[in-house]
C-alpha positions as CSV (number, residue, x, y, z in Angstrom):
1,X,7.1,33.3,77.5
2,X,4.7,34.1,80.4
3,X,1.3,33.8,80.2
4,X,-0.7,36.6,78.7
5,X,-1.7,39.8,80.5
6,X,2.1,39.4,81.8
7,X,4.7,41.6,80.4
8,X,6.9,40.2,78.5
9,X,10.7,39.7,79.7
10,X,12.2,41.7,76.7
11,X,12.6,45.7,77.6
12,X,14.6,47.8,75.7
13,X,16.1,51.6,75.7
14,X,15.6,53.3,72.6
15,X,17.4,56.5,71.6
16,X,14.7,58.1,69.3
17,X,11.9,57.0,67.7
18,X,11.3,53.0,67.7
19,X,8.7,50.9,65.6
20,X,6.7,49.5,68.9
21,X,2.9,50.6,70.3
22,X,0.6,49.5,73.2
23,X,-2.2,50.0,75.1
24,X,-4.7,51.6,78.1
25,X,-5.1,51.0,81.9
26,X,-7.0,50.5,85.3
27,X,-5.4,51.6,89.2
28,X,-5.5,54.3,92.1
29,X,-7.6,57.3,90.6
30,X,-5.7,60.1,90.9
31,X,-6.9,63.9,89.4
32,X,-5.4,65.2,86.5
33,X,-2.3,66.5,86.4
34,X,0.1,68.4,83.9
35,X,3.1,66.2,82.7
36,X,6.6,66.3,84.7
37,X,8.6,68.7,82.5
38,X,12.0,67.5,84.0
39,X,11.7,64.4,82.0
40,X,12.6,66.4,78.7
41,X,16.1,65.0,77.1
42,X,16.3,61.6,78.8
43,X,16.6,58.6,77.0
44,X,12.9,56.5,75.6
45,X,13.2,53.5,77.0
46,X,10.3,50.8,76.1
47,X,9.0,47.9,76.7
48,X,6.4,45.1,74.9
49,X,3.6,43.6,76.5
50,X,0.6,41.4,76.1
51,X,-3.8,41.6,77.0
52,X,-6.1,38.8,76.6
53,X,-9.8,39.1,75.3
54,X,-11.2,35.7,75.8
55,X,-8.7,33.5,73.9
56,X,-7.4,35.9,71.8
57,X,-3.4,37.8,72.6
58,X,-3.9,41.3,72.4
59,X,0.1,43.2,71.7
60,X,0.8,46.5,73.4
61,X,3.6,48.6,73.4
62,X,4.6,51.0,75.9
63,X,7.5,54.4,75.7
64,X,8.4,57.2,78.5
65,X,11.5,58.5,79.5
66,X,13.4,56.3,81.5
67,X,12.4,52.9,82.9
68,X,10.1,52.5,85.6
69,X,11.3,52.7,89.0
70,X,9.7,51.3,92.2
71,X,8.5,53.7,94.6
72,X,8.3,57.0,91.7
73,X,4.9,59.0,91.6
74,X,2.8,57.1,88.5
75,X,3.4,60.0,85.6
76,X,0.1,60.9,83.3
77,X,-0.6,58.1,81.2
78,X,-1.6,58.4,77.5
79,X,-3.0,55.8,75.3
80,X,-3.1,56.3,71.6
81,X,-5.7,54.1,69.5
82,X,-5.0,53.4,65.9
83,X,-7.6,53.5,62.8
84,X,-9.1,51.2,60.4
85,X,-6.5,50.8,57.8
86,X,-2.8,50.7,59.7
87,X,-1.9,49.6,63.2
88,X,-0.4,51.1,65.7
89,X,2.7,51.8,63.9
90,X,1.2,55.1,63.0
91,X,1.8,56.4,66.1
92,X,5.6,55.3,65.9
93,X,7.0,56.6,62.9
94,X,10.7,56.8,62.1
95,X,11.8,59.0,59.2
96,X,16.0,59.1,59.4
97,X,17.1,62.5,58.0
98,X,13.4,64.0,58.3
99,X,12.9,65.4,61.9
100,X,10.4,63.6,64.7
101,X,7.3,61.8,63.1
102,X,6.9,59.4,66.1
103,X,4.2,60.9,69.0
104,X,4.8,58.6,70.9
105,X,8.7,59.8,71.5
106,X,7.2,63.4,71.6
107,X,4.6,63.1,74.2
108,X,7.3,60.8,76.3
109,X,9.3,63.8,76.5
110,X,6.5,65.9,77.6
111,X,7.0,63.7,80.6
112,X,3.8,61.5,79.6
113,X,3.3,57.6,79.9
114,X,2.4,56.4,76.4
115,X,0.8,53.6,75.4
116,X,-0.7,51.6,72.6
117,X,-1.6,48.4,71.2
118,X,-2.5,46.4,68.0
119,X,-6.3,45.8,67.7
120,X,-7.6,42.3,67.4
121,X,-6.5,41.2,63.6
122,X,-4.1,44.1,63.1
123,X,-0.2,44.0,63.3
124,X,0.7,41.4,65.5
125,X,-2.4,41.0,67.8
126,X,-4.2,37.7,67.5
127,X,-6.7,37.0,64.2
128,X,-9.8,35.5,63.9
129,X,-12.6,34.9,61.6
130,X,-14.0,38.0,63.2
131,X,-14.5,41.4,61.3
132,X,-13.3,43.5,64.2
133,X,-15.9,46.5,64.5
134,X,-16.2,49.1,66.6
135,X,-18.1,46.8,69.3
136,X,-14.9,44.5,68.9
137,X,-12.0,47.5,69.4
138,X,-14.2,48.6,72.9
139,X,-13.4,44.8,74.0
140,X,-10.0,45.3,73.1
141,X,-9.4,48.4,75.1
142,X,-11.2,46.7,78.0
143,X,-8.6,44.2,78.0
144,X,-5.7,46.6,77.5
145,X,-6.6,48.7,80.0
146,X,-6.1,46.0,82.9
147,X,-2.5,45.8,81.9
148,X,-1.9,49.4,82.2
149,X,-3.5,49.8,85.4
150,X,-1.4,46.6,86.9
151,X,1.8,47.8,85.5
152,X,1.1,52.2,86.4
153,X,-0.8,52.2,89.3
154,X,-3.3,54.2,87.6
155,X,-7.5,53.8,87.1
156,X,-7.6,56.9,84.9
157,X,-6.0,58.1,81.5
158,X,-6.1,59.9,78.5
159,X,-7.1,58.8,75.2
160,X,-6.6,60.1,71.7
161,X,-8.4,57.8,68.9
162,X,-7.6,58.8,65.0
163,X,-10.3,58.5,62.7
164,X,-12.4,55.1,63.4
165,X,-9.9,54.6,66.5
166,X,-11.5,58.1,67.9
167,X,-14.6,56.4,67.5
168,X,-13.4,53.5,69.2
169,X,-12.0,55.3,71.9
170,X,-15.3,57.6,72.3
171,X,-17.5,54.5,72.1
172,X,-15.2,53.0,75.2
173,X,-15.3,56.1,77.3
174,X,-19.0,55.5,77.0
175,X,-19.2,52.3,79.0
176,X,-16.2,53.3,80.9
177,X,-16.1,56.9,82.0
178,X,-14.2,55.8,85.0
179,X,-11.1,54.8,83.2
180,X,-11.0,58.5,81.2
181,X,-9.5,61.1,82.4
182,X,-9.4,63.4,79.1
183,X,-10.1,62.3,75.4
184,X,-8.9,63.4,72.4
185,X,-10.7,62.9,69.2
186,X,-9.1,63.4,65.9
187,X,-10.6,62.8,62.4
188,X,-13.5,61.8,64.3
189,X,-17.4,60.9,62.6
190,X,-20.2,61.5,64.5
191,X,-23.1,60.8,61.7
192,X,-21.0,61.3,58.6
193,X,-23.7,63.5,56.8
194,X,-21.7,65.1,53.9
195,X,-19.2,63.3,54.6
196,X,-17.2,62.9,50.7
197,X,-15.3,59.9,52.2
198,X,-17.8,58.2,53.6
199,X,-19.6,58.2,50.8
200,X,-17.5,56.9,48.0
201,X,-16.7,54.2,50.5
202,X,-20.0,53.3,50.8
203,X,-20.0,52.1,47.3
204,X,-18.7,48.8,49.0
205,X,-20.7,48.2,51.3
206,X,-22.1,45.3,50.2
207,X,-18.5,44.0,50.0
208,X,-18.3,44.9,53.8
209,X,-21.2,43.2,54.5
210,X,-19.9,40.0,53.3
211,X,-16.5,40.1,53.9
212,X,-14.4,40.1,57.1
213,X,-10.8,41.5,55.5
214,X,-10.2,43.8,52.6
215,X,-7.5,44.6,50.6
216,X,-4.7,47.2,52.3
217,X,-1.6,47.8,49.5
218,X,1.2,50.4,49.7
219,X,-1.1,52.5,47.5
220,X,-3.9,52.2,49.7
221,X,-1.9,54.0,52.6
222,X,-0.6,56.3,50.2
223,X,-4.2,57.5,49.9
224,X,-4.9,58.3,53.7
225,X,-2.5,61.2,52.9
226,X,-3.4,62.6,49.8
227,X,-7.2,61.8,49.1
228,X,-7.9,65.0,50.6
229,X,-5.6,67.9,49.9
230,X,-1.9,66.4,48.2
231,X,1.1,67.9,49.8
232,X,0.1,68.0,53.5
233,X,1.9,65.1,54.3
234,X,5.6,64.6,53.8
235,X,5.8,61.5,51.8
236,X,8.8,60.2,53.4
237,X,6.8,59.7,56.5
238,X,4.1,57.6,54.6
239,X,6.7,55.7,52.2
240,X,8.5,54.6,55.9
241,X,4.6,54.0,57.6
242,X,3.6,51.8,54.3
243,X,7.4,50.0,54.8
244,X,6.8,48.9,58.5
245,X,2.8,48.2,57.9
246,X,3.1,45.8,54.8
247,X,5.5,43.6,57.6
248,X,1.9,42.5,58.3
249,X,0.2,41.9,54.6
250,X,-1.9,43.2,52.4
251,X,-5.4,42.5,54.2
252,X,-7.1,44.6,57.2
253,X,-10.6,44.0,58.5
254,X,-13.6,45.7,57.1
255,X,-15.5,46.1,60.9
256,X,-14.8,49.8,61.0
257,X,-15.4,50.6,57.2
258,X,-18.9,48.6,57.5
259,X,-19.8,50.3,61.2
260,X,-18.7,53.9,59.5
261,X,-20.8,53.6,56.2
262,X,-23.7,51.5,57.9
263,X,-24.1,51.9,61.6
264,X,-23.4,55.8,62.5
265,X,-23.7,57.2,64.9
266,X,-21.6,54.7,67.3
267,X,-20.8,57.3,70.2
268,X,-23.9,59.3,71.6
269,X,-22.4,63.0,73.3
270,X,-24.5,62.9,75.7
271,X,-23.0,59.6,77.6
272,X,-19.5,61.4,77.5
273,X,-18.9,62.7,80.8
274,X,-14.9,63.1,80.4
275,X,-13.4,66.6,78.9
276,X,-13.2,66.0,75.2
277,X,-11.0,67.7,72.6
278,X,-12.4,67.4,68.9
279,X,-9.3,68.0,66.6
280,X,-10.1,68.0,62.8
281,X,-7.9,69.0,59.9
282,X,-8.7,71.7,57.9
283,X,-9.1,69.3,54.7
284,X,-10.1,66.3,56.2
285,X,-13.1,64.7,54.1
286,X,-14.2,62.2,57.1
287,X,-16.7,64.7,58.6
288,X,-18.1,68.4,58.0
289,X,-17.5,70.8,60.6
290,X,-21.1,70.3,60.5
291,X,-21.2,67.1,62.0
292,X,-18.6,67.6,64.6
293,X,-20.5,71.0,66.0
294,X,-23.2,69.1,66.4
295,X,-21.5,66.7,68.8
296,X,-19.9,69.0,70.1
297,X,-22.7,71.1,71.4
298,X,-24.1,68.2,72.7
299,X,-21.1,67.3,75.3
300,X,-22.5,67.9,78.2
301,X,-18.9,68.6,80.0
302,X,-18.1,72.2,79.6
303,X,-14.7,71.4,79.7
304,X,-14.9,70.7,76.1
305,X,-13.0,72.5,73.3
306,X,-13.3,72.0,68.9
307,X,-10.2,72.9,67.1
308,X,-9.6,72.8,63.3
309,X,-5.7,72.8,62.2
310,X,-5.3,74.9,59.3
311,X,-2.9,73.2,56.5
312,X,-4.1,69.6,57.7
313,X,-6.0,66.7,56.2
314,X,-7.5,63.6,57.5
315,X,-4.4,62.2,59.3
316,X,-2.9,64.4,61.8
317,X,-0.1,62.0,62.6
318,X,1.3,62.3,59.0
319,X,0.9,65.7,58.6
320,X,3.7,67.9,57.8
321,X,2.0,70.3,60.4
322,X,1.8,67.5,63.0
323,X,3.8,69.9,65.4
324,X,0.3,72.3,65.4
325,X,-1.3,68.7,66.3
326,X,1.0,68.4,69.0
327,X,0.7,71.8,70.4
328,X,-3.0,71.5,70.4
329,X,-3.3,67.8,72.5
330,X,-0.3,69.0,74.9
331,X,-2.1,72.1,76.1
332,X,-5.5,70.4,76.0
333,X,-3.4,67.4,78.4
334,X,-1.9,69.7,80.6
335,X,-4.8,72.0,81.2
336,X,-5.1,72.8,85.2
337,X,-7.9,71.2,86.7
338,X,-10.9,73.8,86.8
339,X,-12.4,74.8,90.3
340,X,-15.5,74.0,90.1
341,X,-18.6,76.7,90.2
């Protein structure tokens, strides 16, 4: 195998959706620009490769339509970050018989780079004694980003984080505003006030305090889909996440569960200088509308906009309305570069 922050030998086509993710970049800036429609109905071909954070392998996973080719304009890259309680996986879905669950497929065929990657002790990213935080998943993207730069030719992209992996991804583009291009934060927590979820979970936070892993069953993903409204996500695409996620065990780390209960807020507005979509679903019990308005209004980008998706809950990957998610993020993506005033 070749050292790490080298890609690995093994690429693959895929036809459809896959079970892979990966991760963000560094390279050339280059404005924003909308996705190359003509890429629509090619094959997905992707390809598996690896970061390093200090001593620990970072996995990353990487779709778009047809393989790379020397000498072709760099397309829009997009780099998904994953949440507290699955990996990346979540982003990759494949439900046989059940239409499109995997993003990453869609937003390839919008002509977009995507990319994701497994966050230190999840999936099949290194583990440690480490509880891997908030602070931690900012390292990882660091890391990740340095691949995706080397292997695009890019220094800016977009990010979209899902529930503590928006926070992760808003906490990066804090320190690293010029890696962002646009963000997209769904499920996100700014201070959790009235927040339902965040408080019964906060009945554990003494656990969280004192220990680095917690338990993560079949049941427990089960829950990310109904603990807010039942019936808003198709439970073939959770039975088929829970199948590819217990591959990994029955333990996650409790970093983000202690940093969301304990330490909000982890990303201050006012250090985000990048175009920001805030997505929530119209159920979701993460955050009020409260909470997100108020970091909203204090973006100081005025290329900002706050959507709520009606018939949605706290994941908008597994919704059965993920196609109003998709709609949403594309047009936010591909919006034309404002002149400024």
């Amino acid at each position: 195998m070749k050292p790490f922050n080298q890609s690995l030998p093994r690429r693959t086509v895929i036809k459809g959706a896959g079970l892979g993710l990966v991760a963000g970049g560094i390279s050339a800036a280059l404005p924003t620009e909308s996705a190359v429609a003509a890429t629509e109905g090619g094959e997905i071909w992707s390809s598996e490769y690896w970061a390093k954070k200090g001593d620990v392998p970072l996995w990353m996973f990487r779709k778009r339509v047809g393989a790379p080719k020397p000498g072709e304009p760099p397309r829009p890259v997009l780099f998904f970050v994953h949440g507290s309680s699955v990996t990346s996986r979540c982003f990759d879905i494949n439900v046989p018989g059940h239409g499109e669950w995997s993003v990453m497929n869609e937003f390839a065929r919008y002509g977009f780079d995507c990319w994701t990657m497994d966050h230190e002790n999840y999936g099949k990213s290194g583990k440690t004694s480490g509880n891997s935080d908030i602070k931690s998943g900012v390292e990882d993207l660091k890391a990740a980003v340095q691949v995706v730069a080397r292997e695009t030719g890019r220094q800016k992209f977009h990010f979209i984080g899902e529930s503590s992996g928006a926070i992760r991804a808003g906490a990066y583009a804090m320190v690293a505003p010029e890696r962002v291009d646009r963000l997209v934060l769904a499920a996100f927590t700014y201070k959790g006030e009235g927040s339902p979820t965040l408080a019964k979970r906060a009945e554990q936070v003494d656990y969280y305090r004192s220990h680095n892993m917690r338990k993560r069953d079949r049941d427990m993903i089960r829950s990310i889909a109904t603990r807010d409204k039942p019936g808003t996500s198709d439970q073939a695409a959770v039975e088929a996440l829970a199948d590819v996620e217990m591959q990994f065990g029955d333990q996650v780390p409790t970093g983000t569960y202690l940093d969301m209960v304990a330490n909000l807020p982890l990303v201050d507005p006012m250090k985000i200088t990048s175009p920001v979509l805030l997505v929530r679903g119209e159920y979701d019990g993460i955050a009020t509308v409260a909470d997100l308005e108020e970091f909203f209004n204090a973006l100081p980008n005025g290329d900002r906009q706050f959507i709520v998706l009606p018939g949605t809950a706290h994941s908008l990957v597994l919704a059965t309305n993920r196609q109003l998610f998709w709609h949403a993020m594309r047009a936010f993506l591909d919006m034309p570069t404002p002149i400024a005033t």
